[in-house]
BABA-607894 format. One record per residue: residue in three letters; x, y, z of N, C-alpha, C, O in turn. Coordinates in steps of 0.02 Angstrom, whole numbers, always signed. Last residue first. Example, Ala and Ser with C-alpha at 12.3 -4.5 7.8 and 13.67 -1.06 7.14 Angstrom:
! residues 2
<atom><resn>SER</resn><n_xx>+642</n_xx><n_yy>-112</n_yy><n_zz>+354</n_zz><ca_xx>+684</ca_xx><ca_yy>-53</ca_yy><ca_zz>+357</ca_zz><c_xx>+645</c_xx><c_yy>+2</c_yy><c_zz>+394</c_zz><o_xx>+670</o_xx><o_yy>+57</o_yy><o_zz>+402</o_zz></atom>
<atom><resn>ALA</resn><n_xx>+660</n_xx><n_yy>-284</n_yy><n_zz>+390</n_zz><ca_xx>+615</ca_xx><ca_yy>-225</ca_yy><ca_zz>+390</ca_zz><c_xx>+660</c_xx><c_yy>-165</c_yy><c_zz>+390</c_zz><o_xx>+712</o_xx><o_yy>-166</o_yy><o_zz>+423</o_zz></atom>
//
This chain:
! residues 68
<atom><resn>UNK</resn><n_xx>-1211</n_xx><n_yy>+427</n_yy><n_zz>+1336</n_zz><ca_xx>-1190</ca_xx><ca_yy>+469</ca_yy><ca_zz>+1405</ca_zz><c_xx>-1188</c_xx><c_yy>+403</c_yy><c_zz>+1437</c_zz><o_xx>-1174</o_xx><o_yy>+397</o_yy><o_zz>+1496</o_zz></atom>
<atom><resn>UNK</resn><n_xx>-1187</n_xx><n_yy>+431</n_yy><n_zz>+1138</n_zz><ca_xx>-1203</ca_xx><ca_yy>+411</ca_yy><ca_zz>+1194</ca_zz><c_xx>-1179</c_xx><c_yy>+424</c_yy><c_zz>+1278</c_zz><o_xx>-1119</o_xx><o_yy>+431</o_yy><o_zz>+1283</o_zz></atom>
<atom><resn>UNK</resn><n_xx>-1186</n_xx><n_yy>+610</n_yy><n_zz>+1085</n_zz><ca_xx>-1146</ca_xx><ca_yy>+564</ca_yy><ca_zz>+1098</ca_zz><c_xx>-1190</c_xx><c_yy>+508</c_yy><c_zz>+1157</c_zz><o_xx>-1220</o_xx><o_yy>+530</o_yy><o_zz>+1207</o_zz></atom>
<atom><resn>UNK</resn><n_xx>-1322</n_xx><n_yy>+636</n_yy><n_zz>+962</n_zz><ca_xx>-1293</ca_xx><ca_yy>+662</ca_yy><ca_zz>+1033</ca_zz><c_xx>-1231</c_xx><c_yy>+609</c_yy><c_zz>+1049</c_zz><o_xx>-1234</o_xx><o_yy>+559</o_yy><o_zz>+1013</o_zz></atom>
<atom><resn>UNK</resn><n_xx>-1383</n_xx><n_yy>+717</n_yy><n_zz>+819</n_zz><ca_xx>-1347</ca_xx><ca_yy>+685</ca_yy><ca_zz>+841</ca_zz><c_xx>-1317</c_xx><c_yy>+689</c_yy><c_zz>+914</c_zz><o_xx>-1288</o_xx><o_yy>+741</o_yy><o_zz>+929</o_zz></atom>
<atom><resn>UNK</resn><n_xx>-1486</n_xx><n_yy>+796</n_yy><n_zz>+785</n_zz><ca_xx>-1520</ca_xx><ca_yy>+754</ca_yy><ca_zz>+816</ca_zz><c_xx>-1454</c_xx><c_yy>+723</c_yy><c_zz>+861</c_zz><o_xx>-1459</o_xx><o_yy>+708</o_yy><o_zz>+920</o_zz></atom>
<atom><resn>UNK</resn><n_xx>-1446</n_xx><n_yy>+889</n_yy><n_zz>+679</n_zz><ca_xx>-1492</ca_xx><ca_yy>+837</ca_yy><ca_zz>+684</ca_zz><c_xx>-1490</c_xx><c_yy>+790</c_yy><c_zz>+747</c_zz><o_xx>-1498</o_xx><o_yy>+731</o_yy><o_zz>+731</o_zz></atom>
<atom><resn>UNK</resn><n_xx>-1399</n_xx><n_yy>+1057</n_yy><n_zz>+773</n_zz><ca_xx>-1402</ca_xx><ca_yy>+988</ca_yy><ca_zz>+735</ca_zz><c_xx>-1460</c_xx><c_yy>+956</c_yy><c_zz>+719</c_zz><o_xx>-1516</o_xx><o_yy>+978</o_yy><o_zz>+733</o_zz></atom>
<atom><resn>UNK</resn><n_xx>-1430</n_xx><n_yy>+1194</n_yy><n_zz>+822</n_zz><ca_xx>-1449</ca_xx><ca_yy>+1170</ca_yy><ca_zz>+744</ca_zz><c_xx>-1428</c_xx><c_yy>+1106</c_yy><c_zz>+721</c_zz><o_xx>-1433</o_xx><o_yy>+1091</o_yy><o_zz>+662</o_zz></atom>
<atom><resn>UNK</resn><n_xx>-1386</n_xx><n_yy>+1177</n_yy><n_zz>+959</n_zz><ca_xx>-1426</ca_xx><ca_yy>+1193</ca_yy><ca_zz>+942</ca_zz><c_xx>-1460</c_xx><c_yy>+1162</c_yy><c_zz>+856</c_zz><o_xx>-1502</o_xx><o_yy>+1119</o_yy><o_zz>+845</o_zz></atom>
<atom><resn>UNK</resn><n_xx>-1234</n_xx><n_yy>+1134</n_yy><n_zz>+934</n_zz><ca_xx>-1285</ca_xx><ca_yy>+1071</ca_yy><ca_zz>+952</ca_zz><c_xx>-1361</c_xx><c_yy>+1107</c_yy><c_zz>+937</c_zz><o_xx>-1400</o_xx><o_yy>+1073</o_yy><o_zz>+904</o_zz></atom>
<atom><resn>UNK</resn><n_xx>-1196</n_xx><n_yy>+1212</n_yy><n_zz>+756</n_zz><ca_xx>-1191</ca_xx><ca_yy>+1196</ca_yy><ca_zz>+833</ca_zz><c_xx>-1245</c_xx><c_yy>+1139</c_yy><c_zz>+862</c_zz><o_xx>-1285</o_xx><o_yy>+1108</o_yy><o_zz>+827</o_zz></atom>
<atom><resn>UNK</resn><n_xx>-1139</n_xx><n_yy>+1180</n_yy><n_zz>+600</n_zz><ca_xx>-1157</ca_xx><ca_yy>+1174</ca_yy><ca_zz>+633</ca_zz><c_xx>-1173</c_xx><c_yy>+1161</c_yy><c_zz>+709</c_zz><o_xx>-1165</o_xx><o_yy>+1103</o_yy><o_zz>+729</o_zz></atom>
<atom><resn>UNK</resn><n_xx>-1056</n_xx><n_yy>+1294</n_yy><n_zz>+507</n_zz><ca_xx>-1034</ca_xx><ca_yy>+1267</ca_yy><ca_zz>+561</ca_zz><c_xx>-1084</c_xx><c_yy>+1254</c_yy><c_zz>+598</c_zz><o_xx>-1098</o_xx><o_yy>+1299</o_yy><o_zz>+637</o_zz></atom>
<atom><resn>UNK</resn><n_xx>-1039</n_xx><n_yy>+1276</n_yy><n_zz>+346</n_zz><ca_xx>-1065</ca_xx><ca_yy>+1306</ca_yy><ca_zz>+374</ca_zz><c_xx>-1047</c_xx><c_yy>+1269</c_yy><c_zz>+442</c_zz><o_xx>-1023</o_xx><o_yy>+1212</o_yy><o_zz>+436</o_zz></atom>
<atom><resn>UNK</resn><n_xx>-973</n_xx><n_yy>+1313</n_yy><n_zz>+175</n_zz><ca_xx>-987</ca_xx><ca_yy>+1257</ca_yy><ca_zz>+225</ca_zz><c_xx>-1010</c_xx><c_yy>+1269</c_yy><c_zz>+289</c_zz><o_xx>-954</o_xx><o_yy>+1293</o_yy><o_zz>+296</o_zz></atom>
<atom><resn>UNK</resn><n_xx>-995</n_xx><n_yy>+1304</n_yy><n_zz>-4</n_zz><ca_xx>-1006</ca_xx><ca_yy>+1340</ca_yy><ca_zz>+79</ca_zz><c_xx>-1008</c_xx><c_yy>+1311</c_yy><c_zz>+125</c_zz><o_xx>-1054</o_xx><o_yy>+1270</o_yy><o_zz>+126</o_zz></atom>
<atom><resn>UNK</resn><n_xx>-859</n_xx><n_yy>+1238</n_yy><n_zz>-114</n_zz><ca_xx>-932</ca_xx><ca_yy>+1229</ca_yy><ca_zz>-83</ca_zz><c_xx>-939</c_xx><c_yy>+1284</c_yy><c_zz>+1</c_zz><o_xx>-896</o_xx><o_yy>+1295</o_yy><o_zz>+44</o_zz></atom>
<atom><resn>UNK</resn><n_xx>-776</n_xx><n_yy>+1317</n_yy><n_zz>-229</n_zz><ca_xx>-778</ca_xx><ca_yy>+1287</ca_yy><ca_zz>-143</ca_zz><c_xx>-831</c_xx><c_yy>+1295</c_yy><c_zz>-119</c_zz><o_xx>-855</o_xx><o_yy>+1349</o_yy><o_zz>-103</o_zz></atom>
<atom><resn>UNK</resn><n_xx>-755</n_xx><n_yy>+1251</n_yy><n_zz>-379</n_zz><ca_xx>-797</ca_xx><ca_yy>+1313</ca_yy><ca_zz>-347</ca_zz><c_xx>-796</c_xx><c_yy>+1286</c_yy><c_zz>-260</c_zz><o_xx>-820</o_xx><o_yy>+1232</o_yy><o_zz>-244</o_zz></atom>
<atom><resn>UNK</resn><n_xx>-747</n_xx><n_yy>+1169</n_yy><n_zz>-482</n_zz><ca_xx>-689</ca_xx><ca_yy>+1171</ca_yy><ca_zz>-441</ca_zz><c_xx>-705</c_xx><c_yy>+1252</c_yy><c_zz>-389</c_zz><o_xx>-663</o_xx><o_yy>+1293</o_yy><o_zz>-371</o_zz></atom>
<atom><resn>UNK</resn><n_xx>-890</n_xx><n_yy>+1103</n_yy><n_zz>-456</n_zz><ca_xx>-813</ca_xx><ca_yy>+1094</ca_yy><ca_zz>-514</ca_zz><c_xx>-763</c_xx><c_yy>+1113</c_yy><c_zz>-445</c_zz><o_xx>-750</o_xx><o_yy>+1087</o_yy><o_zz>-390</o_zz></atom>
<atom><resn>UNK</resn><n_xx>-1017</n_xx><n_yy>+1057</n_yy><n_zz>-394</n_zz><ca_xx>-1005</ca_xx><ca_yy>+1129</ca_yy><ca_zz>-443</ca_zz><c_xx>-935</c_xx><c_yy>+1139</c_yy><c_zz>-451</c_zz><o_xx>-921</o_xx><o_yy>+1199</o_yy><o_zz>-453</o_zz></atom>
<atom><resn>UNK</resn><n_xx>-992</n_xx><n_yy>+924</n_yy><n_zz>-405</n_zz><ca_xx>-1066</ca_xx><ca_yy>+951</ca_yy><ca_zz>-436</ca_zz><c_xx>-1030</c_xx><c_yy>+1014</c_yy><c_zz>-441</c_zz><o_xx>-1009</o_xx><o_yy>+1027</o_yy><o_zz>-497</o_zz></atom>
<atom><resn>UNK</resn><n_xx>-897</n_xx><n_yy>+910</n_yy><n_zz>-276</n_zz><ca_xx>-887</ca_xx><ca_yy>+911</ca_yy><ca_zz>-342</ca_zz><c_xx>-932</c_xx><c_yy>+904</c_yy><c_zz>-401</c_zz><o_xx>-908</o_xx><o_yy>+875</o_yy><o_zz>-450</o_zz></atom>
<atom><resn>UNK</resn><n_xx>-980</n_xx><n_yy>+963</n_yy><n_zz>-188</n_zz><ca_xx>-923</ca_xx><ca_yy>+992</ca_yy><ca_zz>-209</ca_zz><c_xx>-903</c_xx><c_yy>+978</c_yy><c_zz>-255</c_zz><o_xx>-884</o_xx><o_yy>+1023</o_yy><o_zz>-293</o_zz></atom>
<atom><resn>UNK</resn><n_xx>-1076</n_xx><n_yy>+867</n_yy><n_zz>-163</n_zz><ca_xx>-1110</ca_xx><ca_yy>+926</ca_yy><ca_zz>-208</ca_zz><c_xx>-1033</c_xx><c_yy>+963</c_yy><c_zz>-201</c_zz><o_xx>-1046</o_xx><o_yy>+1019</o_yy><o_zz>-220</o_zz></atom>
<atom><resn>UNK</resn><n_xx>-998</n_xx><n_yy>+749</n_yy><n_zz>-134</n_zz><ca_xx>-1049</ca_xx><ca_yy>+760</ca_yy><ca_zz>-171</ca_zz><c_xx>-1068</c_xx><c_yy>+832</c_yy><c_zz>-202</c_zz><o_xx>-1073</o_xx><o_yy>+842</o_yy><o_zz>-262</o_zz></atom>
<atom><resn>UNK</resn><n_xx>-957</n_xx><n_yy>+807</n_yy><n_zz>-31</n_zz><ca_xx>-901</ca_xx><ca_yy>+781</ca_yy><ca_zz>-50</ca_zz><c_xx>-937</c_xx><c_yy>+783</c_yy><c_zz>-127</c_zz><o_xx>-911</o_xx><o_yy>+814</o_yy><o_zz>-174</o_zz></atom>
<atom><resn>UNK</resn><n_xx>-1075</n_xx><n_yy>+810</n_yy><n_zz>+75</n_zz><ca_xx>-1026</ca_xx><ca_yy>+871</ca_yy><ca_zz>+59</ca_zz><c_xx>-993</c_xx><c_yy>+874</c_yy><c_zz>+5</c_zz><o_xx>-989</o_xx><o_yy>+929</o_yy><o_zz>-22</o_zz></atom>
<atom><resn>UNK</resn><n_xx>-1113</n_xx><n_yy>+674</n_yy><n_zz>+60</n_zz><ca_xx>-1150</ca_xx><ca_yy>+710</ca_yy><ca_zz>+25</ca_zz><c_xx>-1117</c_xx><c_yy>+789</c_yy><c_zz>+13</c_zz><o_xx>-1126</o_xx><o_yy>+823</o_yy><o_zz>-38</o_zz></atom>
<atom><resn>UNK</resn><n_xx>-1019</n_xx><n_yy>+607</n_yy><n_zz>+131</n_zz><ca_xx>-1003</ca_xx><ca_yy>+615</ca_yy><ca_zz>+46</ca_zz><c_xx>-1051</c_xx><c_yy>+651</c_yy><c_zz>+22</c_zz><o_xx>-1046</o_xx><o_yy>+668</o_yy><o_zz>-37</o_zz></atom>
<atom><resn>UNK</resn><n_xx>-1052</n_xx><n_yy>+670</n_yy><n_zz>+270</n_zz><ca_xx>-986</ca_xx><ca_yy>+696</ca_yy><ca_zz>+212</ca_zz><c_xx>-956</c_xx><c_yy>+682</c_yy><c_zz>+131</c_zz><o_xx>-915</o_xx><o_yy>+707</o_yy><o_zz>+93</o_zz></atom>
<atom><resn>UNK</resn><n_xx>-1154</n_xx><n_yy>+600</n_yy><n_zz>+275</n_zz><ca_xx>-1168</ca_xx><ca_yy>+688</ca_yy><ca_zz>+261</ca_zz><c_xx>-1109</c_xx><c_yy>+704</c_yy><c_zz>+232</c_zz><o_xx>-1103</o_xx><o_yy>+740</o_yy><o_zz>+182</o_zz></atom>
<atom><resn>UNK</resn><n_xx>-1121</n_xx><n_yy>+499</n_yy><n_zz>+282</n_zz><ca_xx>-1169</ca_xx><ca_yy>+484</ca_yy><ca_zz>+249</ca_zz><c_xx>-1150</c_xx><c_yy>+570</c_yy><c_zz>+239</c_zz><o_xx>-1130</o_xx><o_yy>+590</o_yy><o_zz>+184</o_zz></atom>
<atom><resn>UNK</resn><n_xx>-1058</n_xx><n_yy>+494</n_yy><n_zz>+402</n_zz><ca_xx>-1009</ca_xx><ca_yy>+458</ca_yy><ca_zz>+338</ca_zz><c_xx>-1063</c_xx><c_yy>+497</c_yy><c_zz>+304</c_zz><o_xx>-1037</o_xx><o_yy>+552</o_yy><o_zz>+294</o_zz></atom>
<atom><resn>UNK</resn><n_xx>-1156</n_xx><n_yy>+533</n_yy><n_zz>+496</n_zz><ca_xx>-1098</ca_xx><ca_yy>+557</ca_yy><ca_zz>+489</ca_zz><c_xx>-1054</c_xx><c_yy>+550</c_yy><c_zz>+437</c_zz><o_xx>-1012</o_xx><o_yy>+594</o_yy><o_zz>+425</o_zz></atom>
<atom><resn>UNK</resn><n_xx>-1223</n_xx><n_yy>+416</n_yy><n_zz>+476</n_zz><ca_xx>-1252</ca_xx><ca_yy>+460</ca_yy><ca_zz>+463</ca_zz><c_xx>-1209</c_xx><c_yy>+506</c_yy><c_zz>+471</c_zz><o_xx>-1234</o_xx><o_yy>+549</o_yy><o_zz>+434</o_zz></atom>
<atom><resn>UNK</resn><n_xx>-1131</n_xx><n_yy>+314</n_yy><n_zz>+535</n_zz><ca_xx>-1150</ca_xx><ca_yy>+305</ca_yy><ca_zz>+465</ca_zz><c_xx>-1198</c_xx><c_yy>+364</c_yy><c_zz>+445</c_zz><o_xx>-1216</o_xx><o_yy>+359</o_yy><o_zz>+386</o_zz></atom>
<atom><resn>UNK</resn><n_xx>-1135</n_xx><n_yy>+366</n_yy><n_zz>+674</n_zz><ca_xx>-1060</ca_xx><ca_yy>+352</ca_yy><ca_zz>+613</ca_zz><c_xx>-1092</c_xx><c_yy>+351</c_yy><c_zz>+538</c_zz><o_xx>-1074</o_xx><o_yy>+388</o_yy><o_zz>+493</o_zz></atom>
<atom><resn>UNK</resn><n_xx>-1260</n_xx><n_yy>+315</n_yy><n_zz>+708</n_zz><ca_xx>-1238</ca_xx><ca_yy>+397</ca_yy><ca_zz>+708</ca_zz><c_xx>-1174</c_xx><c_yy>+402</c_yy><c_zz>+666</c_zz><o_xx>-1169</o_xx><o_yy>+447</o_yy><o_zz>+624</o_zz></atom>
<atom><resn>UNK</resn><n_xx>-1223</n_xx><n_yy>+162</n_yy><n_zz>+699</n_zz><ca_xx>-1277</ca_xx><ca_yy>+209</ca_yy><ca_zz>+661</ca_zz><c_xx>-1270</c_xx><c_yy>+284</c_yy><c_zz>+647</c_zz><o_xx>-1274</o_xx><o_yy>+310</o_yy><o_zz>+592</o_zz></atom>
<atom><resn>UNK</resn><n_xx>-1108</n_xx><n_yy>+168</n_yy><n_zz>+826</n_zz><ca_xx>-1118</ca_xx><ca_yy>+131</ca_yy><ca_zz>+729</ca_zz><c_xx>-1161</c_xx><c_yy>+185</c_yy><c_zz>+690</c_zz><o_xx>-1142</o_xx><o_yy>+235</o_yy><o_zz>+659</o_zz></atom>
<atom><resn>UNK</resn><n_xx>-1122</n_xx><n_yy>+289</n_yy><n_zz>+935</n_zz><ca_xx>-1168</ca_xx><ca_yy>+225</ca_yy><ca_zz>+887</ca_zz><c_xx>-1147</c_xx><c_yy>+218</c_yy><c_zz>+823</c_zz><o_xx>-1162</o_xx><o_yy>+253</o_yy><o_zz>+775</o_zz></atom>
<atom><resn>UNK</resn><n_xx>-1015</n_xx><n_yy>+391</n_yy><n_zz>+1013</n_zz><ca_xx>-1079</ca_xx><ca_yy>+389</ca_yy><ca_zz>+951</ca_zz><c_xx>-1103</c_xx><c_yy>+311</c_yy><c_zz>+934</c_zz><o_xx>-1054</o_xx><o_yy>+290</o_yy><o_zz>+903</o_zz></atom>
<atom><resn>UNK</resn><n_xx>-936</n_xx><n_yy>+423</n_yy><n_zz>+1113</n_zz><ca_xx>-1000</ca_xx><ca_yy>+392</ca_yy><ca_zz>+1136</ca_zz><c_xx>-1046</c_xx><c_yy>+382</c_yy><c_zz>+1061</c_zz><o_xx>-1106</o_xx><o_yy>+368</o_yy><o_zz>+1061</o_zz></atom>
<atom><resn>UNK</resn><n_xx>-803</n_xx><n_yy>+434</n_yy><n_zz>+1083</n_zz><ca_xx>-839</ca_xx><ca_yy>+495</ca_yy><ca_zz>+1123</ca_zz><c_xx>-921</c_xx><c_yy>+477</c_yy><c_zz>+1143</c_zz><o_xx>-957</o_xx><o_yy>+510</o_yy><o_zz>+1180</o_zz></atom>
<atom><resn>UNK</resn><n_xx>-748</n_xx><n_yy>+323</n_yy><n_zz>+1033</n_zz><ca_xx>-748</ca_xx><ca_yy>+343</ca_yy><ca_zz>+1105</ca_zz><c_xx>-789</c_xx><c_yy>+385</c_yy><c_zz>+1154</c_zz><o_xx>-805</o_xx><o_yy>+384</o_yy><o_zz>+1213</o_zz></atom>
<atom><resn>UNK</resn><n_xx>-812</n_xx><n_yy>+347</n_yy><n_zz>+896</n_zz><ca_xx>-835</ca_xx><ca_yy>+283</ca_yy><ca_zz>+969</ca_zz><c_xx>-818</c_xx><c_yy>+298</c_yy><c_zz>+1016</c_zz><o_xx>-859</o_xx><o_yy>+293</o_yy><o_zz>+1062</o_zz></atom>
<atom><resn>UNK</resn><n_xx>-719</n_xx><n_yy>+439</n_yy><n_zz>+872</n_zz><ca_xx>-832</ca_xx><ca_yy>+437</ca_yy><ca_zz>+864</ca_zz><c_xx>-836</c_xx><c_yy>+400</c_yy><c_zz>+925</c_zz><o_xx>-854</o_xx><o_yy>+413</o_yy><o_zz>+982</o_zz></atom>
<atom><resn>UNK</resn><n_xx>-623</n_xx><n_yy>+398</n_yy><n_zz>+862</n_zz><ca_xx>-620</ca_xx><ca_yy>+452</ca_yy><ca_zz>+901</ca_zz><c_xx>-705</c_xx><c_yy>+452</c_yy><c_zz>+918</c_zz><o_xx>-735</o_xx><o_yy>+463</o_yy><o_zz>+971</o_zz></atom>
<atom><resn>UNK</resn><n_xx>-626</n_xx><n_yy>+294</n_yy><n_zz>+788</n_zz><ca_xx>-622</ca_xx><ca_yy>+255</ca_yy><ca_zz>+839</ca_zz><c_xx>-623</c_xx><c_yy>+340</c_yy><c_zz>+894</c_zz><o_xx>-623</o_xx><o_yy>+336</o_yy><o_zz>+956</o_zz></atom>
<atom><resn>UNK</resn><n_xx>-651</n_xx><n_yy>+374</n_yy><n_zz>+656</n_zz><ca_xx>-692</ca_xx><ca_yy>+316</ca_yy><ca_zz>+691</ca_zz><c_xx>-699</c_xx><c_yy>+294</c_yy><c_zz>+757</c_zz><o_xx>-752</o_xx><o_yy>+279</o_yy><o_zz>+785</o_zz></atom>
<atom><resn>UNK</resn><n_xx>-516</n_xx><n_yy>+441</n_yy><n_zz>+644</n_zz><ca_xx>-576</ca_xx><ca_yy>+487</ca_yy><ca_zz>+657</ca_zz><c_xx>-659</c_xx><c_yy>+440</c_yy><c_zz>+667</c_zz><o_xx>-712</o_xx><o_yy>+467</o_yy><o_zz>+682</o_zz></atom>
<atom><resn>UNK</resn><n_xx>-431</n_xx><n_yy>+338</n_yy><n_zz>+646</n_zz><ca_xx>-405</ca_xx><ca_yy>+362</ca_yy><ca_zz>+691</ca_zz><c_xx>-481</c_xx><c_yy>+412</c_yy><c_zz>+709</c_zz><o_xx>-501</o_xx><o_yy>+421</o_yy><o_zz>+766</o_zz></atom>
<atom><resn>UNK</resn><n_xx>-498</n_xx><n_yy>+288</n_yy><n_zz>+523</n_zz><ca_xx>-484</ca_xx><ca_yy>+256</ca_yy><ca_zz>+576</ca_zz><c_xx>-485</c_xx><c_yy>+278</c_yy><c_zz>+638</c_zz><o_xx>-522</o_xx><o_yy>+256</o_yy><o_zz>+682</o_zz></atom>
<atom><resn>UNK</resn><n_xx>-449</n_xx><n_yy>+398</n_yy><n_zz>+428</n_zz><ca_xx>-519</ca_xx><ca_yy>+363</ca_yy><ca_zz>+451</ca_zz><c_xx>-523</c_xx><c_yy>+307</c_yy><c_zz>+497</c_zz><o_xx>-580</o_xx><o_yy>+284</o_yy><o_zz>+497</o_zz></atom>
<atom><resn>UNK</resn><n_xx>-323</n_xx><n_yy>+399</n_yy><n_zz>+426</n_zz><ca_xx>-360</ca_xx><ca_yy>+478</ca_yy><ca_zz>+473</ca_zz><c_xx>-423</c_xx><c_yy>+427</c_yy><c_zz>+479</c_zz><o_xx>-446</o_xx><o_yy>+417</o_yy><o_zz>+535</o_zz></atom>
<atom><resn>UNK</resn><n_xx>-283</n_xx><n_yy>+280</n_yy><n_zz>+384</n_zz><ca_xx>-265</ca_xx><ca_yy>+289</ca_yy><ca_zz>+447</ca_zz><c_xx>-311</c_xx><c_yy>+335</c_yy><c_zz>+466</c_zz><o_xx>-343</o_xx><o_yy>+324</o_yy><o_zz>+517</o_zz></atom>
<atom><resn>UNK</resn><n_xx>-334</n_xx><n_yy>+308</n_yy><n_zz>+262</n_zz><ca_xx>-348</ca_xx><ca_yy>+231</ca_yy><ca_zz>+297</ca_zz><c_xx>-340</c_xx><c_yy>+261</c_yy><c_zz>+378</c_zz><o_xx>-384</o_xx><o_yy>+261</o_yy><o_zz>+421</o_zz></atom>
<atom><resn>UNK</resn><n_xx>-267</n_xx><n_yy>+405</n_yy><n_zz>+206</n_zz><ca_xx>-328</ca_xx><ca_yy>+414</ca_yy><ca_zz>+220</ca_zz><c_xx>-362</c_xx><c_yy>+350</c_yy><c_zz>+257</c_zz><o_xx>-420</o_xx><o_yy>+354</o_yy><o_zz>+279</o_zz></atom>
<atom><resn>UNK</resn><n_xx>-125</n_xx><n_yy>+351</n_yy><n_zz>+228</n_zz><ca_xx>-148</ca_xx><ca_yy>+429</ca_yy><ca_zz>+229</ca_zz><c_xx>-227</c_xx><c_yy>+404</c_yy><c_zz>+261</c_zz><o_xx>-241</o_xx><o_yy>+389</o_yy><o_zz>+319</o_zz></atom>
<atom><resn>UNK</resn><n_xx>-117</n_xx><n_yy>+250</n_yy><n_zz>+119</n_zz><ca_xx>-102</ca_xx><ca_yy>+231</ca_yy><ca_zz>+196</ca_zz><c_xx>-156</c_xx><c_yy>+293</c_yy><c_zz>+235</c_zz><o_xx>-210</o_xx><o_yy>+282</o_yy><o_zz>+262</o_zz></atom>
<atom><resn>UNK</resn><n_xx>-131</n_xx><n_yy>+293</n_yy><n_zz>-1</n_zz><ca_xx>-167</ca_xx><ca_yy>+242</ca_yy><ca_zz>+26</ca_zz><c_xx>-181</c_xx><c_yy>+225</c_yy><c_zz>+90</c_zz><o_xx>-231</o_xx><o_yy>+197</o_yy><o_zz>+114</o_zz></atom>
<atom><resn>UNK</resn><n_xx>-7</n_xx><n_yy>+377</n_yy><n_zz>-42</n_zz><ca_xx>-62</ca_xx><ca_yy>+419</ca_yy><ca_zz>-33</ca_zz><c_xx>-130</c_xx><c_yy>+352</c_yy><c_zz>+1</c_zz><o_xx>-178</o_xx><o_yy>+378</o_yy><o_zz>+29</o_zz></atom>
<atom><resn>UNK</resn><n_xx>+92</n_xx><n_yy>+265</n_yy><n_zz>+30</n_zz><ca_xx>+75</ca_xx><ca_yy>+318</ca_yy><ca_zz>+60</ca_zz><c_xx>-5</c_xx><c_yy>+353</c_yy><c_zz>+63</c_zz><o_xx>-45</o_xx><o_yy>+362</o_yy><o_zz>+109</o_zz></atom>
<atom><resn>UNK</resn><n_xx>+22</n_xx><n_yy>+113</n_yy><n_zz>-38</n_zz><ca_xx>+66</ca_xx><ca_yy>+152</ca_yy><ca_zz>-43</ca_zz><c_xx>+54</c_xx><c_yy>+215</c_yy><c_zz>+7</c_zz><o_xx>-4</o_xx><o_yy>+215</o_yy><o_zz>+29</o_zz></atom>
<atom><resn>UNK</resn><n_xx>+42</n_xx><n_yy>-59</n_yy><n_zz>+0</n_zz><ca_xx>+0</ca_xx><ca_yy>+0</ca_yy><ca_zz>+0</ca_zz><c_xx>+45</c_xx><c_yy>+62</c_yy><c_zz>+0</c_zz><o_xx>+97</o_xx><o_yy>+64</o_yy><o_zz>+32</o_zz></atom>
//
């Protein structure tokens, strides 16, 4: 496996097992995966134009909470 391969194996890993610690559910992961290809998605729908990205707080989330 080469570097640029290794790279993103590892951050996703390392940004998985950070989810789980902090209390999220499998499920909440996959709705988390799910919104970033949809980011990933409409960024590359409009070329090479930087999509807006916005900072959502707990107030304006969906729903997502860490398990307590």
């Amino acid at each position: 496996m080469s570097t640029d391969q290794k790279g993103p194996r590892i951050l996703a890993r390392t940004f998985f097992a950070q989810l789980r610690s902090s209390g999220y559910t499998p499920h909440q992961i996959i709705g988390i995966a799910t919104e970033l290809l949809d980011l990933v998605t409409e960024e590359l729908k409009q070329g090479e134009k930087p999509a807006e990205v916005t900072q959502v707080t707990t107030e304006q989330g969906s729903g997502w909470q860490p398990r307590v």
